[in-house]
C-alpha positions as CSV (number, residue, x, y, z in Angstrom):
1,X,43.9,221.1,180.3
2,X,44.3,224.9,180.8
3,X,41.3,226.9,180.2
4,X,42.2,228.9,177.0
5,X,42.9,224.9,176.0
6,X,39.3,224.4,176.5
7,X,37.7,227.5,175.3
8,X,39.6,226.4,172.3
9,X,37.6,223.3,171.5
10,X,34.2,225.0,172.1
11,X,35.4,227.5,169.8
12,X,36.7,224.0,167.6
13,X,33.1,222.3,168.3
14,X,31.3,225.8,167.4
15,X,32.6,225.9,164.0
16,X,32.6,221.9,163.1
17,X,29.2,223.1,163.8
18,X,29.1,225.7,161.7
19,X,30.3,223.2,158.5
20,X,27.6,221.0,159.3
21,X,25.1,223.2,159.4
22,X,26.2,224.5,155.8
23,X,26.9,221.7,154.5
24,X,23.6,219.9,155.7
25,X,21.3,223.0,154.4
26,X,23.5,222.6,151.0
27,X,22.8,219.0,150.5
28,X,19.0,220.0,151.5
29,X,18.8,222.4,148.9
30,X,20.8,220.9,146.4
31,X,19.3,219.0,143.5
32,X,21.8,216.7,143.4
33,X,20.5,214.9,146.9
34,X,16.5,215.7,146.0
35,X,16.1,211.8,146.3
36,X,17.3,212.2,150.1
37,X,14.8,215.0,151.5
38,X,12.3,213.2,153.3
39,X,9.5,215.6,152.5
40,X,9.7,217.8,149.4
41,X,6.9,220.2,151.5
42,X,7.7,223.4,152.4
43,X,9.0,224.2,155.3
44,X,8.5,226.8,157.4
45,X,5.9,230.1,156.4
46,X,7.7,232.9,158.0
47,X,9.9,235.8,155.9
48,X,13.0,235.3,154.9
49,X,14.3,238.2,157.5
50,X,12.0,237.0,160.1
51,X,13.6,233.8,160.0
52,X,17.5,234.8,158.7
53,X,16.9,237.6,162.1
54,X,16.1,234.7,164.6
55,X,18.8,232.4,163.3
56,X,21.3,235.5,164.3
57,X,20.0,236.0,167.3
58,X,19.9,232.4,168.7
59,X,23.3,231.6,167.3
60,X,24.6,234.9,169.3
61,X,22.8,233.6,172.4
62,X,24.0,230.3,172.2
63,X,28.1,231.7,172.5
64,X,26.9,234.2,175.0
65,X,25.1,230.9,176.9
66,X,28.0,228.5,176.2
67,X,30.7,231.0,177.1
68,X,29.6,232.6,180.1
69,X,28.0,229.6,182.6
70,X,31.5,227.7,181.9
71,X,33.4,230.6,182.8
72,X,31.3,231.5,186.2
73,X,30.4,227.9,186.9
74,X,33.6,226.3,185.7
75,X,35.0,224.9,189.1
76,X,31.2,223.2,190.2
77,X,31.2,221.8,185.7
78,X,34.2,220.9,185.3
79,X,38.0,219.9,186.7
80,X,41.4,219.5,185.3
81,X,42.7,217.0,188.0
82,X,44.3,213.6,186.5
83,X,41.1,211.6,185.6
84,X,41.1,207.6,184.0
85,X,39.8,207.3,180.8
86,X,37.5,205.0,181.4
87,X,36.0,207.5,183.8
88,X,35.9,210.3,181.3
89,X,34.1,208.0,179.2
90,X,31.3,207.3,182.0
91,X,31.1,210.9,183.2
92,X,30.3,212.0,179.7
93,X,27.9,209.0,178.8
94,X,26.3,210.1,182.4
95,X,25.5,213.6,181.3
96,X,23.8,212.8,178.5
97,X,21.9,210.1,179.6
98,X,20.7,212.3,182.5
99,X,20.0,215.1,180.0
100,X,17.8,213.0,177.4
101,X,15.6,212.2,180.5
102,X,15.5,215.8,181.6
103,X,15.2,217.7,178.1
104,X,12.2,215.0,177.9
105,X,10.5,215.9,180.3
106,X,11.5,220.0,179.3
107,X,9.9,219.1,176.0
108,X,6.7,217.2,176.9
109,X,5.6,220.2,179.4
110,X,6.5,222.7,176.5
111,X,3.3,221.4,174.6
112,X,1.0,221.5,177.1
113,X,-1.8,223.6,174.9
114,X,-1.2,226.6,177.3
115,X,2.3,226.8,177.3
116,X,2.6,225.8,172.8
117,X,1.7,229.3,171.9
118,X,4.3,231.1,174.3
119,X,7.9,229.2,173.8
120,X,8.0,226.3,171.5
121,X,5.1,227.1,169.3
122,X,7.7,229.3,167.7
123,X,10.0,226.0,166.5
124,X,6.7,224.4,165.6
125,X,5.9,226.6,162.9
126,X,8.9,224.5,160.6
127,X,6.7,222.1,159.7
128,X,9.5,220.1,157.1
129,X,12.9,221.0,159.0
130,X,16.1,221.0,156.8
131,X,19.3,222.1,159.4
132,X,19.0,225.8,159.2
133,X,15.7,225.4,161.2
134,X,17.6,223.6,164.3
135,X,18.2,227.4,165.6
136,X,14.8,228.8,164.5
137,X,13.6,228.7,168.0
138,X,12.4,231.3,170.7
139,X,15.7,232.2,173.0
140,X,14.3,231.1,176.0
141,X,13.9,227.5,174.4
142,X,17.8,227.6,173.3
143,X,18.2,228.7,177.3
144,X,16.3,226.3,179.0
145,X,17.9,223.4,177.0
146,X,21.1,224.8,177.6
147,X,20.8,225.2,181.0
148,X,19.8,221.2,181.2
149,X,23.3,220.6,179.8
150,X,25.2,222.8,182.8
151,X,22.3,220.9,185.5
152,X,22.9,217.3,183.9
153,X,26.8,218.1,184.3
154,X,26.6,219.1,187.8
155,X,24.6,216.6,188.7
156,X,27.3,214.4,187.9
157,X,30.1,216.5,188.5
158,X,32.7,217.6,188.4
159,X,34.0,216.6,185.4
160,X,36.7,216.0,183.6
161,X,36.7,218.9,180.9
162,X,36.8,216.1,178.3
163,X,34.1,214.8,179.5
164,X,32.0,218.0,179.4
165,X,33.7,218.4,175.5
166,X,32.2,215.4,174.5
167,X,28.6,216.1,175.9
168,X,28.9,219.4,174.8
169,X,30.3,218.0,171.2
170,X,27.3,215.1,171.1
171,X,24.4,217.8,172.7
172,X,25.2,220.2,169.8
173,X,26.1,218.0,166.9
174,X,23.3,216.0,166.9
175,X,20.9,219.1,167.5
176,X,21.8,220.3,164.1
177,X,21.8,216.3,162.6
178,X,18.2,215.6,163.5
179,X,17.0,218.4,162.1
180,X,18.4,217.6,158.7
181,X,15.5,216.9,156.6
182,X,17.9,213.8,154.9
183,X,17.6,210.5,155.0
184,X,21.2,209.9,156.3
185,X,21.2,206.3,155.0
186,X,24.8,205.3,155.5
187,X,24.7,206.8,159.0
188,X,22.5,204.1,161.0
189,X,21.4,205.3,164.3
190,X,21.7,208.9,163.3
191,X,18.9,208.1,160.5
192,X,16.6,206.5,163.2
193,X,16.5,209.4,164.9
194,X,16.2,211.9,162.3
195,X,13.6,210.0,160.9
196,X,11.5,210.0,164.3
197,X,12.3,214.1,164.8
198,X,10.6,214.6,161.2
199,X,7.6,212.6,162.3
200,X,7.3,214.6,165.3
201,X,7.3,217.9,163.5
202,X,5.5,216.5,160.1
203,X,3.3,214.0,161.4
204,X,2.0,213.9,164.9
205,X,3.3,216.6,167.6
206,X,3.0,213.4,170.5
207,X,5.5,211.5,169.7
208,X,9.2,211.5,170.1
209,X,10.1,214.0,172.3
210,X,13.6,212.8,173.5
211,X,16.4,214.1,172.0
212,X,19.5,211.9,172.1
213,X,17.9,208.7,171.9
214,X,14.4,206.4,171.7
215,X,14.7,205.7,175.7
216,X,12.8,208.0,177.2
217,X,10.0,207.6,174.4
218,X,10.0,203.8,174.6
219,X,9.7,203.6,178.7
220,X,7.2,206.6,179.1
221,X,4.7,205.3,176.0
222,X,5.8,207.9,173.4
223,X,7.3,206.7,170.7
224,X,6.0,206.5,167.2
């Protein structure tokens, strides 16, 4: 796969993305689905240019931080070389198994009481997330769990460039499901872990600090 080839399905990802995000805010917001919020309270007490502002500024960040660590780090992320499928398939199942364990542990230390106030505090303050608030964060957040996705890919790498697509595609994705607000009834194990992201910023701020899946949370005593 030639690099404008690849660029071209982040750019592809990027703006399934996009759709998503719209169309999970609309369904949020629309009567119509009112039965499938899972809490009618309000969600986050900010302006509507403070928030609109950070939104534009994290979603210019996150191309700047996508585009440029592929392009100077490309040849330690990823390769084009002739690769199995079934390898593809492990390579990208192995960065994001090694990323939910890392972006754990990224997101336990964040609230530590004296580190809260200075980084992820700032996500905290949407209380009842719908999928507009998945990039109301501070920038350094967006970077740090970024940069887990470029260190859990050199761990294992090299890649194959599919297999960086489809973490890439499943990292981002999923970001923006979770944060929904929905009950996503029809869509099983995404559901589950909506649900347990809601309780995290709803309920009780301890539990369910993994990202991907309930793993980490279930070995290290944390889910709820």
């Amino acid at each position: 796969m030639q690099m404008l080839v690849f660029y071209g399905v982040i750019a592809a990802i990027l703006a399934f993305d996009a759709l998503l995000l719209g169309g999970l805010a609309w369904a949020y917001h629309s009567p119509r689905f009112a039965s499938r919020r899972l809490s009618d309270r309000p969600s986050i007490k900010v302006s509507k240019a403070n928030r609109l502002g950070t939104m534009a500024l994290i979603s210019t960040l996150s191309l700047a931080a996508v585009v440029g660590p592929t392009y100077f780090l490309g040849e330690y992320l990823v390769t084009a070389e002739a690769t199995a499928w079934w390898m593809i398939a492990l390579q990208a199942v192995g960065i994001l198994f090694v990323y939910d364990f890392l972006y754990y542990g990224l997101h336990r230390t964040m609230h530590h009481k004296k580190l809260m106030r200075w980084v992820h505090g700032m996500h905290h303050r949407v209380r009842n997330p719908s999928a507009l608030e998945s990039f109301y964060l501070h920038p350094i957040e967006l970077l740090a769990g970024l940069g887990l996705l470029y260190v859990s890919t050199l761990l294992i790498g090299p890649v194959h460039q599919v297999a960086f697509l489809i973490a890439f595609f499943v990292y981002s994705t999923l970001n923006i499901t979770i944060h929904s607000g929905l009950d996503l009834k029809s869509l099983g194990p995404l559901n589950f872990l909506t649900k347990k992201h809601q309780v995290h910023h709803l309920a009780d701020m301890s539990k369910n600090y993994s990202s991907l899946t309930p793993l980490p949370d279930k070995i290290f005593g944390t889910a709820g």
